[in-house]
N, C-alpha and C positions, 0 to 999 in steps of 0.2 A: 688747403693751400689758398693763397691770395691771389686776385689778376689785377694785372696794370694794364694799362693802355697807355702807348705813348703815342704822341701826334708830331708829325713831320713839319719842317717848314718846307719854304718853298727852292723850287730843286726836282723835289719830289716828282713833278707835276708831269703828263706826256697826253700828246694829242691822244684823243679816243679813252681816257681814263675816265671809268667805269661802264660804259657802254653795253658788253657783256651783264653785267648786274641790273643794268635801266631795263633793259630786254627781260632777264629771268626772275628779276624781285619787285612785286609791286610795292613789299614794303619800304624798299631803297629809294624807287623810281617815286612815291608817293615821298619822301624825303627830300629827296633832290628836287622835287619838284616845289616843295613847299619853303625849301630853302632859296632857293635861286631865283623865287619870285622875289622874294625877300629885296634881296641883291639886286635884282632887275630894276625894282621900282627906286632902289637908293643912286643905282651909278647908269642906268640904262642900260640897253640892248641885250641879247640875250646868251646869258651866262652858259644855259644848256645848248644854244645853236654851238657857242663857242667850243663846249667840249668835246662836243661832235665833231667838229672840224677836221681834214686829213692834218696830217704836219705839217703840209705845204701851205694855208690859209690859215694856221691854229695860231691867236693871238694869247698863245701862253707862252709866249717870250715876255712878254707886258707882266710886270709888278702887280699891277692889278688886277686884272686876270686871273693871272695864277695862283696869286691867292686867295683870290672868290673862288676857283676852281676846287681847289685842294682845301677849305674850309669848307666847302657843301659836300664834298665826295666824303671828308671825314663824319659830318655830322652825321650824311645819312650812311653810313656802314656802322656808326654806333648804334643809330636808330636799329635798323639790323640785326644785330646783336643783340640788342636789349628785347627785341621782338621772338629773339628761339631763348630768350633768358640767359645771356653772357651781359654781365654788369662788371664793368669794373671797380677793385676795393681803392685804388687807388691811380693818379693819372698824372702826367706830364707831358709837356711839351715844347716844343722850341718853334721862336717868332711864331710865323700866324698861328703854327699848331698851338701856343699857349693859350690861343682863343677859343680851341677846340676843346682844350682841356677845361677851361673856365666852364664853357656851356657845359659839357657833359656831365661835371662837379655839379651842377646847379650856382654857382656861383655869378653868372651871370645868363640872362635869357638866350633864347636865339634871336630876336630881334635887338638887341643889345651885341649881340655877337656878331651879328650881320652887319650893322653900323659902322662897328670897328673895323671888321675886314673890310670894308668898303673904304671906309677913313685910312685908314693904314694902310693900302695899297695906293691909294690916291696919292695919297704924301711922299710915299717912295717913288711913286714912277712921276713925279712932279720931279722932286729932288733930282733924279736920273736926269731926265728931259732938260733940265736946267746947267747939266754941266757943258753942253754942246755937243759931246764927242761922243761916242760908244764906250762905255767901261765894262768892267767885269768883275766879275769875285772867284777867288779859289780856294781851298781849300788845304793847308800843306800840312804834313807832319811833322813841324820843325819847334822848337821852341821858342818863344816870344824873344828870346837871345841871339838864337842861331837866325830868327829871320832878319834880325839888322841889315844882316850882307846882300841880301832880297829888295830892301827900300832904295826908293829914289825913284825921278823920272816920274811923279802924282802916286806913287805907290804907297797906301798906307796900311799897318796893320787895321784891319777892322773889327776884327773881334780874337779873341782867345779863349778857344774853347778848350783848354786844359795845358799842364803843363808841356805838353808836346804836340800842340796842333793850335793853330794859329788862320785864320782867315784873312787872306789881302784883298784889294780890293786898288781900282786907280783904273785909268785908261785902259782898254783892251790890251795894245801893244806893250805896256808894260807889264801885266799881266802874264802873257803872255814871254814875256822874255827872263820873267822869275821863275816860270814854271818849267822853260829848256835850260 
């Protein structure tokens, strides 16, 4: 039989994520560690205080952040993996995870992969920062058709992930008023 691996984007992400493993795996914790300096030295401060953090201080509401977070927690569970011998034959991924999956492919380094999570969370939560207001993203089961009746008031489709699911994205309260 074959294994894949597939990698999350962000969403995924929750205070205290992997903690339990930093504690019981040197080979994670030696991962995490080696990744996140990575990280540290490109965007600053420190990626592992931030995972630690309760949910009440956790800056994984941030773009950036979270997906520094959830790009090192990925890399080092593969490292993991790979260390009791799970490889996988083949990988995928969505947004940052396709980072995840590049590095793991060998297709591009980890320092190369750290760059880009770093760049690419910058640029998003730049983007964000720059609209003024608080916005959001959801997630609907509706068809790129049926969501028409959902727009308006900053509300755009933002992505279409198939033909029955649809991503919006616009100001919080619009958001919000698509989804009651």
């Amino acid at each position: 039989s074959r294994l894949a691996f597939v990698f999350t984007g962000q969403g995924s992400q929750w205070a205290g994520m992997g903690s339990a493993l930093m504690a019981q795996e040197p080979v994670f914790r030696e991962a995490m560690e080696r990744c996140a300096a990575q990280i540290d030295t490109l965007a600053g401060g420190s990626l592992l205080d931030d995972l630690a953090r309760p949910a009440e201080t956790s800056p994984l509401d941030r773009t950036d952040r979270a997906q520094a977070g959830i790009f090192t927690i990925q890399y080092a569970l593969t490292t993991l993996l790979a260390h009791y011998g799970v490889t996988p034959d083949c990988v995928v991924g969505h947004s940052c995870g396709e980072l995840a999956a590049f590095q793991t492919a060998g297709v591009i380094s980890l320092e190369q992969a750290c760059r880009l999570v770093v760049d690419r969370g910058a640029c998003m939560e730049a983007a964000a920062d720059a609209l003024g207001e608080p916005g959001a993203m959801v997630a609907v089961q509706v068809s790129r058709a049926d969501s028409a009746d959902l727009l308006g008031d900053g509300l755009e489709i933002a992505a279409i992930n198939s033909p029955n699911s649809v991503v919006l994205a616009g100001p919080t309260s619009a958001v919000d008023a698509a989804v009651d």
